[in-house]
N, C-alpha and C positions, 0 to 999 in steps of 0.2 A: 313892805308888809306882805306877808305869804298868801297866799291865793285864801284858804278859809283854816282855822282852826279847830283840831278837833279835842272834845273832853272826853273824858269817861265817865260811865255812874255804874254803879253797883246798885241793881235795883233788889228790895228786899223781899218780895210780896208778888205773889201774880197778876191783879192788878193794885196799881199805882203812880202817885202825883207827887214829882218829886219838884217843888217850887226850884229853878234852875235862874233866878231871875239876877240872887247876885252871882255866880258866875258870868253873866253877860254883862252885867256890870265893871265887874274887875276883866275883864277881856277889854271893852271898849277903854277902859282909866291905861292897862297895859302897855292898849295902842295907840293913846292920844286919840283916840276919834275926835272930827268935830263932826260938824251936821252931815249927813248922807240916811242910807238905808242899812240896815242888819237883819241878815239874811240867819234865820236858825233852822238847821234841819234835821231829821231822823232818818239815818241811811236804814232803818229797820221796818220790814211788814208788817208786825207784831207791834208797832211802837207810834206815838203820835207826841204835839207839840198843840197846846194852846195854849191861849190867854183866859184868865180867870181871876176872880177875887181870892186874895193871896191872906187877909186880914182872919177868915172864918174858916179852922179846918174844917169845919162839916162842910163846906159849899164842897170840899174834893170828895170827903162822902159819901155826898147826894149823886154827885158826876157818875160815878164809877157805880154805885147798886144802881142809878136808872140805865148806865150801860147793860149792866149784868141780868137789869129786868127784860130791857128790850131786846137784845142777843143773848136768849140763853142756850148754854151748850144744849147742842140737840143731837140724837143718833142718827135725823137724815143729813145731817152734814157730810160731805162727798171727801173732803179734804184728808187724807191720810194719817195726819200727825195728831188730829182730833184738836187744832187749834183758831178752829175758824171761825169763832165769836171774834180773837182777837186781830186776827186781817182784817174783817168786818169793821170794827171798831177803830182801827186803824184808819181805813176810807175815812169815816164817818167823821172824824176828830180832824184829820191832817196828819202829815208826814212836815209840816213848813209852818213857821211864821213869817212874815216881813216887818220889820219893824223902824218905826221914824226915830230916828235919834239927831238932837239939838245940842250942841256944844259938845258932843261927848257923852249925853245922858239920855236914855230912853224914855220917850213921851205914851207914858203910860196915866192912865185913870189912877185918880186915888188911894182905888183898894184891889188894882190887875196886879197880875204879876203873870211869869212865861211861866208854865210848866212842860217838865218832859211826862208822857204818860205811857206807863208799861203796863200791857196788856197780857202781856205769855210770860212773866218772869217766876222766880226770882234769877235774874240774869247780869251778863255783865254787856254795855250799852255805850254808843257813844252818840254824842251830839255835834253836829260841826256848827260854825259860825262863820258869817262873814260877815265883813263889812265893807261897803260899799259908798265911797267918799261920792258928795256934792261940788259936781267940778267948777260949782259956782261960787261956793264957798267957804 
């Protein structure tokens, strides 16, 4: 199995939640996982990764206008490119998930799901993945 895999997205919107959960899915089915850890990450400043209720688009919404209320672009921002609500938001969110995966399948809640979240876009983005076998089982 190759050290991590990496996807692409095409994000449409400056900011945005793009539910990447079955991707991770058809990644671990790909590669036979069984139980270990999945490592997802955003090689990008501008760009984050969580967990969230996947069932209600408004919960991605709500996410994104209370980011936009709490960092709003401001002109003392120092930052040159004028994008520094979305570094900020970046910290805030994660750059990483870990996640437990059982037979091959992600032990997630209910109604979670991964999402990639673009904060500076509309861009082109990737996400890597790994996974990380359980050498017990």
């Amino acid at each position: 199995m190759p050290r991590h895999e990496s996807y692409v997205l095409q994000t449409r919107k400056r900011l945005e939640m793009i539910d990447i959960t079955p991707i991770i899915q058809r990644y671990l089915r790909d590669h036979q996982a069984g139980d270990g850890l999945l490592l997802v990450f955003s090689p990008h400043t501008t760009a984050g990764i969580t967990i969230n209720e996947n069932a209600d688009p408004s919960v991605k919404d709500d996410l994104m206008a209370f980011l936009q209320m709490a960092i709003p672009a401001e002109p003392y921002f120092c930052h040159g490119e004028g994008n520094s609500p979305a570094h900020i938001m970046s910290s805030l969110i994660s750059a990483s998930e870990t996640l437990i995966v059982e037979q091959g399948r992600l032990v997630l809640g209910t109604w979670q799901g991964v999402f990639f979240c673009e904060y500076d876009g509309p861009r082109e983005r990737q996400v890597y993945l790994r996974f990380i076998a359980d050498p017990a089982g």
